[in-house]
DSSP file (Angstrom, degrees, kcal/mol; ACC not computed):
  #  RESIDUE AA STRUCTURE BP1 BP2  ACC     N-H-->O    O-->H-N    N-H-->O    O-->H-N    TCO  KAPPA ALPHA  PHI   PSI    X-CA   Y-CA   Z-CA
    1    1 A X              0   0    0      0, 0.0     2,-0.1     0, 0.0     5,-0.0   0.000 360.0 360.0 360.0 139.1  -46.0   -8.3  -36.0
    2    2 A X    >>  -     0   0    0      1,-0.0     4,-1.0     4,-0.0     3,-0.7  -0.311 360.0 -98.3 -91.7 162.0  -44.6  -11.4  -37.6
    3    3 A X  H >> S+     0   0    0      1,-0.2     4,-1.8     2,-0.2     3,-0.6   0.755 115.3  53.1 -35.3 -51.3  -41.8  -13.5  -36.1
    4    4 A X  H 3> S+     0   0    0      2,-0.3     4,-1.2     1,-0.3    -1,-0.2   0.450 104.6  54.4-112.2 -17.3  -38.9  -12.5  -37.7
    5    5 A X  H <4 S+     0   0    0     -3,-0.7    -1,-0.3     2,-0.2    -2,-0.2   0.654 111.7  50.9 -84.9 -24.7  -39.5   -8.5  -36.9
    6    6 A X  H <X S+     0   0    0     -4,-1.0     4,-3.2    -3,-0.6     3,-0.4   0.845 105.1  56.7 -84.5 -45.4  -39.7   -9.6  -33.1
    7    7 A X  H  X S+     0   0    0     -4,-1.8     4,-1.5     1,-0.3    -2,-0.2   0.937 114.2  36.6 -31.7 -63.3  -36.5  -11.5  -33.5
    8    8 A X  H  X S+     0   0    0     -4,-1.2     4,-1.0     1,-0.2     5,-0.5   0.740 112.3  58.1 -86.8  -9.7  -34.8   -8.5  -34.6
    9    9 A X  H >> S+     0   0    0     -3,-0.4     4,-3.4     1,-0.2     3,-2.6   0.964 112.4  46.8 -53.1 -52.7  -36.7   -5.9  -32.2
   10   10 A X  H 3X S+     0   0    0     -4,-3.2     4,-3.4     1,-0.3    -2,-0.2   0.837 106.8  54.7 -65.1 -20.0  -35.4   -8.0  -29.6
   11   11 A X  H 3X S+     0   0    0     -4,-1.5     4,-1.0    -5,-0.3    -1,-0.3   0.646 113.3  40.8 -92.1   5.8  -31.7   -8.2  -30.9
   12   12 A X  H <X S+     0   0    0     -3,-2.6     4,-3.6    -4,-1.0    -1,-0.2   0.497 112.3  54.1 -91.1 -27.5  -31.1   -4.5  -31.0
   13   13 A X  H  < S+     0   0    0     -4,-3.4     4,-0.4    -5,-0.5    -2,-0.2   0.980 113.2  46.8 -55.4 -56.7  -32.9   -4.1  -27.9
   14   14 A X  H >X S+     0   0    0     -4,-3.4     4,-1.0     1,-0.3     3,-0.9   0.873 114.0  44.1 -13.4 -85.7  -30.3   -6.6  -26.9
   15   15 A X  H 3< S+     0   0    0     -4,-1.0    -1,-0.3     1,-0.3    -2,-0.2   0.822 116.1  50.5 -48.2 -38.2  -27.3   -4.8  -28.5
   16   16 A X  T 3< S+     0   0    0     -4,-3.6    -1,-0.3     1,-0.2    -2,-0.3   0.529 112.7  38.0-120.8  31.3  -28.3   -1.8  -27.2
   17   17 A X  T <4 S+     0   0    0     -3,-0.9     2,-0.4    -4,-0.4    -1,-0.2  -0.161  90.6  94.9 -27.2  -3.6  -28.9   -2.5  -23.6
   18   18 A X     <  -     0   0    0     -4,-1.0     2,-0.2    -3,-0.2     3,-0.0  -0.790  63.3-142.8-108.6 165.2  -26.4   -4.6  -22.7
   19   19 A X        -     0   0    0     -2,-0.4     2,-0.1     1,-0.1    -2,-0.0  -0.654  28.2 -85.8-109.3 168.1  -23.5   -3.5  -21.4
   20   20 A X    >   -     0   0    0     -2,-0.2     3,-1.4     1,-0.1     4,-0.2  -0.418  44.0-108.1 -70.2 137.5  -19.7   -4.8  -21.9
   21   21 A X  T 3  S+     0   0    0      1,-0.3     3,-0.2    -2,-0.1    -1,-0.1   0.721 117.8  34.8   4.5 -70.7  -18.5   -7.7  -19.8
   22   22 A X  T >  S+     0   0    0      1,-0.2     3,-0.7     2,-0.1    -1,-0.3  -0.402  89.3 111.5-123.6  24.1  -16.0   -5.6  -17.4
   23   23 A X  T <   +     0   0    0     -3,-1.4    -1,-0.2     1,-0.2    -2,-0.1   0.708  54.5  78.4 -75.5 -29.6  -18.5   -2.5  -17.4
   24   24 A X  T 3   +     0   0    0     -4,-0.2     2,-0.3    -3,-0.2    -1,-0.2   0.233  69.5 104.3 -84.0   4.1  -19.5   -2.7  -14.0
   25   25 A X    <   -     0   0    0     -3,-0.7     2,-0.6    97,-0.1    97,-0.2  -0.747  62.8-139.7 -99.2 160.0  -16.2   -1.1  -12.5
   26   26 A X    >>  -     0   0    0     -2,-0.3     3,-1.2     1,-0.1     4,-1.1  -0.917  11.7-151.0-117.2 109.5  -16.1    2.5  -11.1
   27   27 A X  T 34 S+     0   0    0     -2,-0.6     4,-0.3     1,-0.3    -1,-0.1   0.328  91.4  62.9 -68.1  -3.4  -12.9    4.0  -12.2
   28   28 A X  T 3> S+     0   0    0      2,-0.2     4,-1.5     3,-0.1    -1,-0.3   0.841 105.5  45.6 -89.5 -23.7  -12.7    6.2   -9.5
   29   29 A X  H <> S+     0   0    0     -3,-1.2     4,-1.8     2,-0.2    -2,-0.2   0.804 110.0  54.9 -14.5 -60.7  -12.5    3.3   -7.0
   30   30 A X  H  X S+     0   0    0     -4,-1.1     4,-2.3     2,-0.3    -3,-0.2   0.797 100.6  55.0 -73.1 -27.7  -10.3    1.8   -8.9
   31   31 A X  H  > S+     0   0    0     -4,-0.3     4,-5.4     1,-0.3     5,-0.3   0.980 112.0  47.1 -61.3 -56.8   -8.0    4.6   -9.0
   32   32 A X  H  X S+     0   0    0     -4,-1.5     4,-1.4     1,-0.2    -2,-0.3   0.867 115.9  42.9 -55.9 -32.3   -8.1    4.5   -5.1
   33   33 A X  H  X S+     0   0    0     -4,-1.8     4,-3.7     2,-0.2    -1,-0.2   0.978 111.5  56.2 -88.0 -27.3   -7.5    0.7   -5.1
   34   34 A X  H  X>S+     0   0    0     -4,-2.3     5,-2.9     2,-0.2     4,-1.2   0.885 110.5  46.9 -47.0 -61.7   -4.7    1.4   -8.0
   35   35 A X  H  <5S+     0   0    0     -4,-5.4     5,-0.3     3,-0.2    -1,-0.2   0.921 120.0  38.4 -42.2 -57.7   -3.0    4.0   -5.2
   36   36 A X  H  <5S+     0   0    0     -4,-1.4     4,-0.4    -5,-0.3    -2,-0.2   0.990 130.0  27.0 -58.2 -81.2   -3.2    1.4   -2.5
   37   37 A X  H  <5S+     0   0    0     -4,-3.7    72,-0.5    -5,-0.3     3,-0.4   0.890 131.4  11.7 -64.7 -76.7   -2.4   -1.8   -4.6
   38   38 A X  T >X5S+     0   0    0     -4,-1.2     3,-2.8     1,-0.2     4,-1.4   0.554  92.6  91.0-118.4 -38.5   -0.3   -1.1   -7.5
   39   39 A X  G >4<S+     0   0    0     -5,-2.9     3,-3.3     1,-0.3    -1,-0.2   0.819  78.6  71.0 -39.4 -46.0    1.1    2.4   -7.3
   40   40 A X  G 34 S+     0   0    0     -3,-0.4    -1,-0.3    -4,-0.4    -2,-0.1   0.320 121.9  14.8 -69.8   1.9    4.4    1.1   -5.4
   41   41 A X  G <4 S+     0   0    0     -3,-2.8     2,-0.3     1,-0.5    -1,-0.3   0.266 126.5  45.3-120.4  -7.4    5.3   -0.5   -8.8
   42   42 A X    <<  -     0   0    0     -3,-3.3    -1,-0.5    -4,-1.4     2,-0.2  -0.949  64.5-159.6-146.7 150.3    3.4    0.7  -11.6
   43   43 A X        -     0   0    0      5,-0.4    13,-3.5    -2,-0.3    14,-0.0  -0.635  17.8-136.0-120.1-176.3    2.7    4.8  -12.2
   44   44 A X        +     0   0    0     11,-0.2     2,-0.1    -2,-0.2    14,-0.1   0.708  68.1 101.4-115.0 -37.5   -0.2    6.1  -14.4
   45   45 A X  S >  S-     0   0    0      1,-0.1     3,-1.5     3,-0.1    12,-0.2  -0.538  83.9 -97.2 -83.5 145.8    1.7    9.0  -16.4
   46   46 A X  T 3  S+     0   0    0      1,-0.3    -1,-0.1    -2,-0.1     3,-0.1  -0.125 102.7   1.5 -87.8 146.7    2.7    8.4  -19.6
   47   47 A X  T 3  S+     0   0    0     10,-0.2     2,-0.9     1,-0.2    -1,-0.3   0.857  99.0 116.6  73.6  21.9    6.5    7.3  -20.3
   48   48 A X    <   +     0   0    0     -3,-1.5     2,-0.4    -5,-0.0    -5,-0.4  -0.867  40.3 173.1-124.3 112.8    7.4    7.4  -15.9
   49   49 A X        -     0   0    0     -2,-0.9     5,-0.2     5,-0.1    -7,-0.1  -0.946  21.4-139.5-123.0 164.1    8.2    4.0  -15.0
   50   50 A X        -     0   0    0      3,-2.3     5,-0.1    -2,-0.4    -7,-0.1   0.098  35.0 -92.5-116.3-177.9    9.4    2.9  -11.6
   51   51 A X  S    S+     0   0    0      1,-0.1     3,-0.1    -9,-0.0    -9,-0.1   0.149 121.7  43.9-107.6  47.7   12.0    0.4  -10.8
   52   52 A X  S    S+     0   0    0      1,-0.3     2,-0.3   -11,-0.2    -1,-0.1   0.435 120.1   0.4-108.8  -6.1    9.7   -2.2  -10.6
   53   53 A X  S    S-     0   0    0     18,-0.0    -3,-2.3     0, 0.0    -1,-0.3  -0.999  74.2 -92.5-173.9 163.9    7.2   -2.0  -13.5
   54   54 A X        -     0   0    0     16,-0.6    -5,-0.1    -2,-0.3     2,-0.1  -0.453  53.2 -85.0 -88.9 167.7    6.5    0.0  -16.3
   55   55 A X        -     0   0    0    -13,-0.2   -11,-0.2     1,-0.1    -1,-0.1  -0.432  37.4-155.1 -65.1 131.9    3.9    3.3  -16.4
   56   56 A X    >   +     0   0    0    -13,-3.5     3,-1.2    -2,-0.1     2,-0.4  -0.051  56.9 122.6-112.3  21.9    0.3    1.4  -17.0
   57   57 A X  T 3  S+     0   0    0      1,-0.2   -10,-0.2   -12,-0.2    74,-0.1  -0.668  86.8  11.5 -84.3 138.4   -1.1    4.8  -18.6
   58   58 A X  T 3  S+     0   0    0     -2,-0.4    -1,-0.2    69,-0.3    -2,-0.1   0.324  87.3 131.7 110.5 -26.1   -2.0    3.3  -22.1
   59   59 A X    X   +     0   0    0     -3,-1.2     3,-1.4     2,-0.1     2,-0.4   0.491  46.9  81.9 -93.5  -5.8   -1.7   -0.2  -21.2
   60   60 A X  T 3  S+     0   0    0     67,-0.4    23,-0.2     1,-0.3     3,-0.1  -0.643 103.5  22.2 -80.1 154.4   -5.2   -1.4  -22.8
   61   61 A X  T 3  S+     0   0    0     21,-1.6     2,-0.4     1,-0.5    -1,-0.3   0.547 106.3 113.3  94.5  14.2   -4.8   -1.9  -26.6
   62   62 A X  S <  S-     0   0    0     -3,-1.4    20,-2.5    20,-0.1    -1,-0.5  -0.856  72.3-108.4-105.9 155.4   -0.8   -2.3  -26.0
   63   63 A X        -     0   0    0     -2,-0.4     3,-0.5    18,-0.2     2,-0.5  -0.510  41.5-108.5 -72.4 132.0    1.3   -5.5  -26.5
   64   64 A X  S    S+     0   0    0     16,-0.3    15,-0.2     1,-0.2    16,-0.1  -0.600  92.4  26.0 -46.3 120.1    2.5   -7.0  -23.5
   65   65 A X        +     0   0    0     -2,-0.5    -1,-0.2     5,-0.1     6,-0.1   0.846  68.6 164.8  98.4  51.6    5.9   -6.8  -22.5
   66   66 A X        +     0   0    0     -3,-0.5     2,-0.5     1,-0.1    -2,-0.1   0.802  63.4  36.2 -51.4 -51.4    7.5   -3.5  -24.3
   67   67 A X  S >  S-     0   0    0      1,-0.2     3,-3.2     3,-0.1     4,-0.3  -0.939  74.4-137.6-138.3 126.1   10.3   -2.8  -22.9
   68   68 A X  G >  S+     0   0    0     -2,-0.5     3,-1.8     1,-0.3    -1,-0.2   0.794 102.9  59.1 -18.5 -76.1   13.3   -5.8  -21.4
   69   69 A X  G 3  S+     0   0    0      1,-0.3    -1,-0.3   -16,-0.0     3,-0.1   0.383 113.8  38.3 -63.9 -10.4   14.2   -4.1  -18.2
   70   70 A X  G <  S+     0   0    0     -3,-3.2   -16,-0.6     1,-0.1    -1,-0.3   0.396 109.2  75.9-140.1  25.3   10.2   -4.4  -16.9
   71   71 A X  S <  S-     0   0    0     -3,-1.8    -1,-0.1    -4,-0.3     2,-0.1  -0.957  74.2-121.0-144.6 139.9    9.4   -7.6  -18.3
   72   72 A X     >  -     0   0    0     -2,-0.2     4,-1.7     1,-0.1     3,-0.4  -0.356  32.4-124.2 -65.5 156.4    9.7  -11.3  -18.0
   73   73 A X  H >>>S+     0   0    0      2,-0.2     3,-2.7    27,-0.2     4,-1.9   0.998 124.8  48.4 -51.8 -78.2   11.2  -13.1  -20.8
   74   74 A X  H 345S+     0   0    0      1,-0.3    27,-0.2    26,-0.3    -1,-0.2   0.438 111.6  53.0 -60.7  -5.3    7.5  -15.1  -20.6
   75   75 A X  H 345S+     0   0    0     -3,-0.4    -1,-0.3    25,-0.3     5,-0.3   0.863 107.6  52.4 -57.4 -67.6    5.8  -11.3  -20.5
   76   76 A X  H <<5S+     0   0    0     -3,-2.7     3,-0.3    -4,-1.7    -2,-0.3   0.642 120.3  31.3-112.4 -32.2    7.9  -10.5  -23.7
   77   77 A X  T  <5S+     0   0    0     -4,-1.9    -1,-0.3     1,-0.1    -3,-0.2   0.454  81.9 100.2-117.1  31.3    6.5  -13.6  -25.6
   78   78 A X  S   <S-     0   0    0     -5,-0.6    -2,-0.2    -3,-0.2    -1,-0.1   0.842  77.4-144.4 -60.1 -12.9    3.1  -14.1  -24.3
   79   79 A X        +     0   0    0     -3,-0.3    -1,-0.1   -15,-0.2    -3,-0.1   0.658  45.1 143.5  48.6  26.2    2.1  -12.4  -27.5
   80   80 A X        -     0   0    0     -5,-0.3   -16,-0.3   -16,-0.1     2,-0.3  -0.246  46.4-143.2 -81.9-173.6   -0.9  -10.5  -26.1
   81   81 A X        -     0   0    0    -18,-0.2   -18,-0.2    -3,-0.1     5,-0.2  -0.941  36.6-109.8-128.8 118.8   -2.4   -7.5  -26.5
   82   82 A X        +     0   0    0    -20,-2.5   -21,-1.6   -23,-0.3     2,-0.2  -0.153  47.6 160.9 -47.8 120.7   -3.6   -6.1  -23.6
   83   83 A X     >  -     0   0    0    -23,-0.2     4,-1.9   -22,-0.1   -24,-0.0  -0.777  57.7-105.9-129.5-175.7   -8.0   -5.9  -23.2
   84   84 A X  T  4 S+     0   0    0     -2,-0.2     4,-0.1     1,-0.1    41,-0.1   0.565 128.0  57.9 -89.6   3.5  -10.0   -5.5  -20.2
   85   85 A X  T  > S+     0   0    0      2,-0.1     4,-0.6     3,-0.1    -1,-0.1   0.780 108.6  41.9 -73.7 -51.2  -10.7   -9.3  -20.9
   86   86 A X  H  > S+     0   0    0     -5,-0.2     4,-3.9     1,-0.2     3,-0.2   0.888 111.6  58.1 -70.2 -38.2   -6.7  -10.3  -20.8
   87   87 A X  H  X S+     0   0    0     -4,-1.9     4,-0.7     1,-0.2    -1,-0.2   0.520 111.3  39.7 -88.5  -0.2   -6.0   -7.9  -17.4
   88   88 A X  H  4 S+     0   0    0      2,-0.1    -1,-0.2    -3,-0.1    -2,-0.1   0.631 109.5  58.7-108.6   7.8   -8.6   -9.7  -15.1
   89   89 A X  H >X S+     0   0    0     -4,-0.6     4,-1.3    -3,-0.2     3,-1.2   0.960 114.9  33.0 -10.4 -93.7   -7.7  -12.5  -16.4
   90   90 A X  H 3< S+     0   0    0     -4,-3.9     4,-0.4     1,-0.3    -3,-0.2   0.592 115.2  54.2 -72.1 -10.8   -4.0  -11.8  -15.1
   91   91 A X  T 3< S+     0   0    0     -4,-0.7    -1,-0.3     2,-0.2    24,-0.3   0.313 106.1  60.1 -91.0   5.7   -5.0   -9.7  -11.7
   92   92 A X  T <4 S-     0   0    0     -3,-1.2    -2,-0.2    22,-0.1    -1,-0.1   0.871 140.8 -23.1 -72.4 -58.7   -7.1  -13.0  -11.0
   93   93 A X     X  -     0   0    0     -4,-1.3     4,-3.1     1,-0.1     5,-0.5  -0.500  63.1-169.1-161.7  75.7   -3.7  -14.9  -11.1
   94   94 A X  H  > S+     0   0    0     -4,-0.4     4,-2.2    10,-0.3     7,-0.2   0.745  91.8  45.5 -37.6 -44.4   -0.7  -13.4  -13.0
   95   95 A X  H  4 S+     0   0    0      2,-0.2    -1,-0.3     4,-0.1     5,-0.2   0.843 115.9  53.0 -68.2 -31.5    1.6  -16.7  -13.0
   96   96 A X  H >4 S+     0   0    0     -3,-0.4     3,-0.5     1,-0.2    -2,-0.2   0.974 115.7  35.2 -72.2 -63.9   -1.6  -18.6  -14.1
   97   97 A X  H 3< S+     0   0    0     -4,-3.1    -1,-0.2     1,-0.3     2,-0.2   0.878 138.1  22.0 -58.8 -36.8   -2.5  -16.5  -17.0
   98   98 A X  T >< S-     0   0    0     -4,-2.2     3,-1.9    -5,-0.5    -1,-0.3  -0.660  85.4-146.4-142.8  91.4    1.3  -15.8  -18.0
   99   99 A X  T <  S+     0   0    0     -3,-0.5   -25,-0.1     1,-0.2    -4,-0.1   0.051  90.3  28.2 -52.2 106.1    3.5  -18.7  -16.4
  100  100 A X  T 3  S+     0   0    0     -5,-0.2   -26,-0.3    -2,-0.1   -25,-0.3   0.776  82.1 151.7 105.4  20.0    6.6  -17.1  -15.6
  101  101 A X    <   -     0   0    0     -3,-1.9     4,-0.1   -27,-0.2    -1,-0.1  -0.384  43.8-141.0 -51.1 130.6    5.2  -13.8  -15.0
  102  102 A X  S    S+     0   0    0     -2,-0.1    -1,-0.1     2,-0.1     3,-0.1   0.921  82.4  92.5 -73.7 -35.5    7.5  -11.7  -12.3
  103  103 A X  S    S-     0   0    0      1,-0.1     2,-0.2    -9,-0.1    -2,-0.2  -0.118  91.5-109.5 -76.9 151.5    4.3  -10.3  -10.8
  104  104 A X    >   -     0   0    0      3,-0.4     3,-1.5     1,-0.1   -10,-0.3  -0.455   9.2-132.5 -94.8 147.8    3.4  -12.7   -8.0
  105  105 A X  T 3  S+     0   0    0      1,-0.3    -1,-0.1    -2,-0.2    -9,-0.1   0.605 102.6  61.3 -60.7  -8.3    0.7  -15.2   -7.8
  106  106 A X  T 3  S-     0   0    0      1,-0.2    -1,-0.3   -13,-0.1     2,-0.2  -0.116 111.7-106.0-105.4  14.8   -0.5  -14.4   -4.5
  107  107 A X    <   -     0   0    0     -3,-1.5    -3,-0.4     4,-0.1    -1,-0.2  -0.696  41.3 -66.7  96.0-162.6   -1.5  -10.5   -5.5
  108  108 A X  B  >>S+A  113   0A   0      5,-0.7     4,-5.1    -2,-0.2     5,-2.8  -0.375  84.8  78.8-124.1-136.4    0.0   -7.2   -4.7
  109  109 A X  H  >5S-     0   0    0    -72,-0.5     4,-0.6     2,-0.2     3,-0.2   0.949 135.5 -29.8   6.0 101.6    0.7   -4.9   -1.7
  110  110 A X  H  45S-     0   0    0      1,-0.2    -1,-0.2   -73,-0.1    -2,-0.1   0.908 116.7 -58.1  32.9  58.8    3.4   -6.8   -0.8
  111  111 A X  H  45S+     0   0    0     -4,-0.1    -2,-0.2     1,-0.1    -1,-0.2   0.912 122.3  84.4  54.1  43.1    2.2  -10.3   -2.2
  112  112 A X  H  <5 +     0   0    0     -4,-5.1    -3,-0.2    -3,-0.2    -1,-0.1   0.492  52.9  94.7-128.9 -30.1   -1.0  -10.4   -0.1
  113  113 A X  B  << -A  108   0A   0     -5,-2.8    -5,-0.7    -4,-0.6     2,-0.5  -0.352  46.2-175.9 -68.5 132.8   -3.8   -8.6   -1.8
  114  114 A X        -     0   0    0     -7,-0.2    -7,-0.1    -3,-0.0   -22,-0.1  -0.911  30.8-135.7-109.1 103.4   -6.0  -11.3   -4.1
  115  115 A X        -     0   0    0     -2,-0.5     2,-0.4   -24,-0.3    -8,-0.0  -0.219  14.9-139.6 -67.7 153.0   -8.5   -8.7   -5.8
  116  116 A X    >>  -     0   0    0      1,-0.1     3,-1.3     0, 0.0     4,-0.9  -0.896  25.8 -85.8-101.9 129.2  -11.8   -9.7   -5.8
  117  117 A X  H 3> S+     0   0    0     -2,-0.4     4,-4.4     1,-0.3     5,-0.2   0.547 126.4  36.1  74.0-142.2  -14.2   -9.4   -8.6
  118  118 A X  H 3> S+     0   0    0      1,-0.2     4,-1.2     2,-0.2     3,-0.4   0.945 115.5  59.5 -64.0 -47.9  -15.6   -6.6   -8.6
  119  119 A X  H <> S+     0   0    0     -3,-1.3     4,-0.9     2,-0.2    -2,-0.2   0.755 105.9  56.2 -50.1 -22.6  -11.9   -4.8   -7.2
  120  120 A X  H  < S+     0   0    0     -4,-0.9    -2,-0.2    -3,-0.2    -1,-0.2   0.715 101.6  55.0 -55.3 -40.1  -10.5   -6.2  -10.4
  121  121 A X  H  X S+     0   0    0     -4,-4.4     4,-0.7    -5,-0.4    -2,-0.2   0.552 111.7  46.0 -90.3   0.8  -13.4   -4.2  -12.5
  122  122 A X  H  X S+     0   0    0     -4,-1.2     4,-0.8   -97,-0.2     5,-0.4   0.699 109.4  47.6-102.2 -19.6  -12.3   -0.9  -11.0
  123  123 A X  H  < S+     0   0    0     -4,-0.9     4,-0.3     2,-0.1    -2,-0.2   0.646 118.4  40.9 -81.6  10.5   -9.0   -1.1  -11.3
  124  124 A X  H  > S+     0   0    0      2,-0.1     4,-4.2     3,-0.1     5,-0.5   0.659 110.8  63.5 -98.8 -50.0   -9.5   -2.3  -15.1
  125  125 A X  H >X S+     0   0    0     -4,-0.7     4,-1.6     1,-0.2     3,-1.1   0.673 112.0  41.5 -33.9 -97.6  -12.4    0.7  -15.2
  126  126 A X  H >X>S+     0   0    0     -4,-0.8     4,-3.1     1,-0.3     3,-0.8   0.781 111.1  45.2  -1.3 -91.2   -9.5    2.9  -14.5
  127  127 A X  H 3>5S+     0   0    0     -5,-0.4     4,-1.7    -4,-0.3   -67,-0.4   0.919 109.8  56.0 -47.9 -37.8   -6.9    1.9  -16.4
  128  128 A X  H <<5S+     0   0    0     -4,-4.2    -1,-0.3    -3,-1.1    -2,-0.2   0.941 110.3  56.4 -53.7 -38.5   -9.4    1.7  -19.4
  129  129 A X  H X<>S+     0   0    0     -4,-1.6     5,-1.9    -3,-0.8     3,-1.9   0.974 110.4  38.2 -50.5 -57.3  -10.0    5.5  -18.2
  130  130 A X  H ><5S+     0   0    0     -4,-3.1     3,-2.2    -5,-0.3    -1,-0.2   0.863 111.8  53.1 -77.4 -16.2   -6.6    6.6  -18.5
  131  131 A X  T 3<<S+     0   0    0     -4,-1.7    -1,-0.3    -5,-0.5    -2,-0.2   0.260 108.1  61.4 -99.2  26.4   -5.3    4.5  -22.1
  132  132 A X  T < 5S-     0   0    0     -3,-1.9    -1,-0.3     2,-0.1    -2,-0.2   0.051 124.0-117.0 -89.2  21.2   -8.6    6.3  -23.4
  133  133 A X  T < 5 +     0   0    0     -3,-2.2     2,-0.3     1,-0.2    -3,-0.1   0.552  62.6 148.3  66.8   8.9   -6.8    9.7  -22.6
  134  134 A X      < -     0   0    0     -5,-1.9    -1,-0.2     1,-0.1    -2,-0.1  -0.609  50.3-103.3-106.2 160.4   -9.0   10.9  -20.1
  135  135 A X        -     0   0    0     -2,-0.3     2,-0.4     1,-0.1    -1,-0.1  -0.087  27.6-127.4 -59.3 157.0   -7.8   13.0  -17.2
  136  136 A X              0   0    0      1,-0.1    -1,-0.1    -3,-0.1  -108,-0.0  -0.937 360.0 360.0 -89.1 137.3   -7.3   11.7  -13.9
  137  137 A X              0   0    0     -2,-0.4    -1,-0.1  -109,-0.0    -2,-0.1   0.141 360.0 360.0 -63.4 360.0   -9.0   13.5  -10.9
């Protein structure tokens, strides 16, 4: 086989073995750490939002900072679009990623939890679950 035919074996092999960044979380974990962490501010069903934070069913492939009343001013022009790239990004360190962010730098459940890792890729594995439309268990 000549060079240039191993080159390209190896870059589909590539392409079609590797997995996505943020692949590695297991969204039913994350659901459970979602319950724990997040629920007491953020809900999962589409359109029910609390009164601390909007319903996060949807939230990949949406613009940050939708609606006034559940958003910082610095939420409402960060100009993102939400990926699974931008949200562990911002569960690393929410004021760092979007300075003037309400959600606190220090975590959730009452400002203490710092998700780690790997608790950051199931609670995006999750949330990627539900803004692809699939049911929750």
């Amino acid at each position: 086989m000549n060079h240039a035919v191993k080159i390209i074996c190896l870059v589909f092999m590539f392409a079609f073995f590797a997995k996505p960044a943020l692949a590695e979380g297991d969204a039913k974990a994350g659901q459970a750490l979602f319950e724990k962490q997040c629920a007491r501010c953020h809900d999962t069903r589409p359109g029910r939002h609390s009164d601390k934070g909007r319903s996060l069913n949807g939230v990949i492939g949406r613009k940050a900072g939708g609606f006034v009343f559940y958003s910082s001013p610095a939420m409402m022009k960060s100009g993102i679009t939400w990926s699974a790239e931008h949200l562990d990004k911002y569960l690393e360190d929410p004021r760092k990623f979007i300075p003037g962010s309400w959600m606190s730098t220090s975590g959730l459940d009452s400002y203490k939890w710092q998700p780690s890792k790997q608790e950051r890729e199931h609670v995006i594995a999750f949330l990627t679950s539900i803004s692809q439309g699939r049911p929750q268990n």
